[in-house]
N, C-alpha and C positions, 0 to 999 in steps of 0.2 A: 351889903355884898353885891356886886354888880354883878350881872347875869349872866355874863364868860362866867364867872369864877365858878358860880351855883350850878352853872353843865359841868365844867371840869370835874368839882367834888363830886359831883350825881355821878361821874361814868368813873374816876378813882372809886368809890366806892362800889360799884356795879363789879370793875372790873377785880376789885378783891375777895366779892363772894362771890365770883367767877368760877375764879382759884382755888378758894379753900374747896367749893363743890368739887371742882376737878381732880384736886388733892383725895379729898374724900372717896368720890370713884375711884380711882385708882387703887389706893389701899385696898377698899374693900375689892376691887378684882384681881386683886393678885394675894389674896389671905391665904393661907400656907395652909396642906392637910400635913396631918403625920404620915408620915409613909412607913410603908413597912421598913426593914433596918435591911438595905440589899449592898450589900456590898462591892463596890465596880472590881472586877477579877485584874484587872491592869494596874488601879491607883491604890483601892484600897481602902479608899474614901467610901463613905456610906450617904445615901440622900436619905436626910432623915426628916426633911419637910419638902410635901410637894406645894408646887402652887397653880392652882387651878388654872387651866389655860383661859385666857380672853377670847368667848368666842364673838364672831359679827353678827349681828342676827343678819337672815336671807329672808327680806321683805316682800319674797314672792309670793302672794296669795293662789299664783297659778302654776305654782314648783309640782306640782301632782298631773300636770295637762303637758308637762313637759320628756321628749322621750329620753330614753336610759344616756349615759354618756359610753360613746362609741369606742369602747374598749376593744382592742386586737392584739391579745399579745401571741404574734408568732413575729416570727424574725426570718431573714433573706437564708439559704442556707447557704454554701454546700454544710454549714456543722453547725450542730445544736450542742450546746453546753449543758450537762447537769450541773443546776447551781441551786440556791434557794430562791436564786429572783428578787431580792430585795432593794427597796425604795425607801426615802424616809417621804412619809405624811406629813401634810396640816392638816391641823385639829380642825378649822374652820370644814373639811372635808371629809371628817370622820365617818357618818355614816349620809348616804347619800338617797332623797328620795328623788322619784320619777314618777311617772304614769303606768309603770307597775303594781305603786305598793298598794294601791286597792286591792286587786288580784291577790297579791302577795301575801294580804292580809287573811283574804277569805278561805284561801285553802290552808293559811297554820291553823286557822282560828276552827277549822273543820279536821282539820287532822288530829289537832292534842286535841280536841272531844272524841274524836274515833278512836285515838292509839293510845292515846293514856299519855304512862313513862316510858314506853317506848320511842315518842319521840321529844320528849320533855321531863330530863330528870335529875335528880338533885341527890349525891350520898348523902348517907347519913354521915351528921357535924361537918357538913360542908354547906350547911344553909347558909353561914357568913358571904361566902363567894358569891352565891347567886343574889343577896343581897346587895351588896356592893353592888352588882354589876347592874340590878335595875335601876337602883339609885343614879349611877354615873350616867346611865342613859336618858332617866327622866331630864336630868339636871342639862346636860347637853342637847339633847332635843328642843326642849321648851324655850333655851336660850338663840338657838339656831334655825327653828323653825315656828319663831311665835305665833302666825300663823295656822298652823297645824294643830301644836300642840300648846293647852293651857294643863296648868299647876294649880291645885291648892297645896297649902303649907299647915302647916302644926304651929303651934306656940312653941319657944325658945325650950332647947333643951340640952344639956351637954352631952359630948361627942354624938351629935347628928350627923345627917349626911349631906345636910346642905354645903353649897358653893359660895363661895366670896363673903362668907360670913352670914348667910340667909339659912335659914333653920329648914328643918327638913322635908320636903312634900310629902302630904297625903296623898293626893290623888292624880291621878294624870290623864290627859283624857287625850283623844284623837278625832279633833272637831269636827270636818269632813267624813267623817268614817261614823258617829254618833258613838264611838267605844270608848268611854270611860271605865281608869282600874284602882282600886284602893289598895294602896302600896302598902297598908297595916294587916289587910284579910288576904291579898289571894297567895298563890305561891311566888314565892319573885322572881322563879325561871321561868314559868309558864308569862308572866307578864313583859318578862324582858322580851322575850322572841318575839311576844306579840306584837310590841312598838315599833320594830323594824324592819323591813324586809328581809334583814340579813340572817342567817342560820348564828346559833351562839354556838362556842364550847370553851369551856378552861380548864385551864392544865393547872396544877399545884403542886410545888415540891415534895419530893418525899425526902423521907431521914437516910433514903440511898444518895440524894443527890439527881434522880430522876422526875422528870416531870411526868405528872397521873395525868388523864381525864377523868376530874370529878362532877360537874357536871354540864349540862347544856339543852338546846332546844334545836334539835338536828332535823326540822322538817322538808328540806327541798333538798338534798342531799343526791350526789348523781350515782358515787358507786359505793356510798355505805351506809349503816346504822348507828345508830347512838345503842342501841341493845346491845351492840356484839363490839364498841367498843371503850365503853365507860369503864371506867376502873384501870383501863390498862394504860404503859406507860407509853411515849411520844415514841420510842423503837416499836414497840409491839403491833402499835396503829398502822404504824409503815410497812412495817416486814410481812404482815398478815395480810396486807392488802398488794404486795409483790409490784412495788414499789422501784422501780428501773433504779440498782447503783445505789441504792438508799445507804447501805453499808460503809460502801467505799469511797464515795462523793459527798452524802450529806449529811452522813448520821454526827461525825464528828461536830461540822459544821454548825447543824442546828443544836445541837445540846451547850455548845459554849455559847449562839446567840441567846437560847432560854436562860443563862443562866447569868448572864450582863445585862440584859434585857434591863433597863431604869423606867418609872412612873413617866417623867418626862418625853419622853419617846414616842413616838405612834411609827410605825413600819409599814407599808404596803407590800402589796405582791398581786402577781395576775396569773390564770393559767385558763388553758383551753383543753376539753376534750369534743370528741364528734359522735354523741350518741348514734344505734342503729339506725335511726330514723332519719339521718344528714343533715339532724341542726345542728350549729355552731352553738355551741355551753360551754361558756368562760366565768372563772371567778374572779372577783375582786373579794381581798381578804386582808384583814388591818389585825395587827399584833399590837398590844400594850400591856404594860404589865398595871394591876391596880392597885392604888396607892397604900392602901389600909389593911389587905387582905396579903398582899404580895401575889395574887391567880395572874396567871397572863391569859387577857381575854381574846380570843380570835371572834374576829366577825366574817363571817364568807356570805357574801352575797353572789346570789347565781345568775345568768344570765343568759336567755336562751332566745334564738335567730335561726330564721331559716337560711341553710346554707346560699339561696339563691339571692337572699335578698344584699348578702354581704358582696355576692360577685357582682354587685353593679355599681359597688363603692369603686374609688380611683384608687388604682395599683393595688385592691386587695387579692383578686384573685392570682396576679402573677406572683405575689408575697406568702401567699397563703400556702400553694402550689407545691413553692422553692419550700417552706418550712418542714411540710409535710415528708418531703424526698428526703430532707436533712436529718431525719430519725433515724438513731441505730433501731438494732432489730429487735432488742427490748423494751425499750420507749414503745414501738410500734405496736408491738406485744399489748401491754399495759394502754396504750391508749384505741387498740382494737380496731388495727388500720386493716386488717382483712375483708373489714364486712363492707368496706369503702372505698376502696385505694380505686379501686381500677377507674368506676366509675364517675369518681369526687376529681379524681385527676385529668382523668379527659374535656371534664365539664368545667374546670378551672382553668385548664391550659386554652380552651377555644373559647374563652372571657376574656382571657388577659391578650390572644392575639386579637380577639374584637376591639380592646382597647388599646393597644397598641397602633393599630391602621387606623382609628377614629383620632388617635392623639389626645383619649383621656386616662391613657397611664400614669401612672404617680408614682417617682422614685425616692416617694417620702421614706425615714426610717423610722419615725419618732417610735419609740415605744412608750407603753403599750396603747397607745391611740392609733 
């Protein structure tokens, strides 16, 4: 055989276990979980297998030295809209770290030892949910942040909770941080909270058709408690916490989104309040429903800036300003524009004409960046 011929076979041959590798990945990252049996309210149709999303790993070794992503959600006024706010997610952005989550970390991880279930707690026969949900997070992090976060596994077992057909973690650690958790001993809401910056909580149907908050790990929380609101349902959380229009605007709104809500899905949303102290505290908050349990899990991460340092960004303070004036008187109410207006408003208005005359105004809209 002459020696063309002996490269061409060498690279036909290379290039067909190429393929079948490729073939191979592929199946096994799109291996199908069962999902729960959810019915779409419109078709009728049910997803009765989900398939794990494909995520990219994020090869930053320096993703923790990096700062928060510069979220603004206010909008230009004269009119503010009560709406839910929603967005659709990618997965690859599910939950997002920074040069927070050190921080972030040390005061959950000081807090559920201080507060117990107060701020980390799980009903009873609702351990399934908060299972699930550390499981989803080990499985998504360690693939998204290899870096960060390593896995060990178990030997094969049927209905695990592994992904893409890989059986299910033991252990999960947060390598920077020296915090390793054994996903077989501790509680799985106390571990979930711990892995991520973000606040957990889930909601699960009841046989009214209502969704509960059964359980969660509610440690950075701006104006509530997981004590005073576990157990009750998605109207009760709202109304008791007096909620601008919840009634007449959203309540309708969000019980038919909970209730279409699919495994495939991830939802975003943003919202801002101005504590007494005049920093800027905004959330970012991802809705999905999970596949096995059918819980829809909220993540709310919080986000806290001093109001001065936002008014040297371009066109925030003239944006900021208008959003604020754009509140009806309940909104204003509920987000406790009394204890600030006068003075947060004078201090924005002569930022936005300092930038204005220097000509570093920005009549960007994008939201919520």
């Amino acid at each position: 055989m002459e020696d063309w011929q002996v490269l061409l076979l060498s690279s036909l041959v290379s290039a067909i276990g190429f393929f079948a590798w490729l073939a191979r990945v592929r199946k096994t990252n799109s291996a199908p979980h069962v999902a729960a049996a959810l019915p779409n309210e419109k078709t009728g149709e049910t997803l009765d297998v989900f398939r794990c999303p494909v995520i990219e790993a994020l090869e930053d070794s320096d993703i923790l030295n990096t700062p928060p992503v510069a979220y603004r959600p206010f909008r230009w006024g004269p009119n503010y809209h009560i709406t839910m706010g929603l967005r659709q997610g990618e997965w690859n952005n599910w939950i997002q770290l920074d040069n927070r989550f050190a921080e972030y970390h040390g005061i959950k991880t000081d807090r559920v030892l201080r507060r117990g279930n107060k701020c980390v707690q799980t009903l009873p026969a609702r351990d399934g949910i908060a299972k699930e949900t550390v499981y989803e997070l080990a499985e998504y992090l360690s693939r998204r942040y290899p870096s960060i976060y390593a896995v060990e596994r178990h030997e094969p077992s049927p209905g695990d909770f592994g992904w893409y057909g890989e059986v299910q973690i033991k252990t999960v650690a947060i390598v920077p941080l020296g915090a390793t958790y054994d996903l077989d001993e501790e509680d799985s809401m106390k571990v979930a909270g711990l892995l991520v910056p973000d606040d957990l909580a889930l909601m699960l149907s009841g046989p009214d058709g209502k969704h509960y908050l059964q359980a969660g790990s509610i440690c950075l929380a701006g104006s509530w408690r997981l004590e005073d609101k576990i157990g009750l349902p998605l109207s009760a959380i709202h109304t008791s916490a007096d909620v601008p229009q919840y009634r007449e605007k959203l309540e309708f709104s969000m019980d038919r989104f909970f209730s279409k809500l699919q495994p495939d899905k991830l939802t975003l949303r943003n919202n801002v309040l101005l504590p007494k102290h005049i920093y800027f505290r905004s959330e970012r908050q991802s809705l999905r429903r999970l596949p096995r349990t059918g819980a829809i899990l909220f993540t709310i991460r919080t986000y806290y800036e001093p109001v001065t340092s936002l008014a040297r960004e371009p066109g925030v303070p003239g944006r900021m300003a208008s959003a604020l004036r754009s509140w009806s008187e309940d909104v204003a109410i509920y987000k406790g524009q009394a204890r600030y207006k006068d003075v947060l408003l004078e201090y924005l208005d002569r930022m936005h004409e300092n930038q204005v005359r220097e000509g570093t105004d920005s009549a960007a809209t994008k939201y919520p960046f």
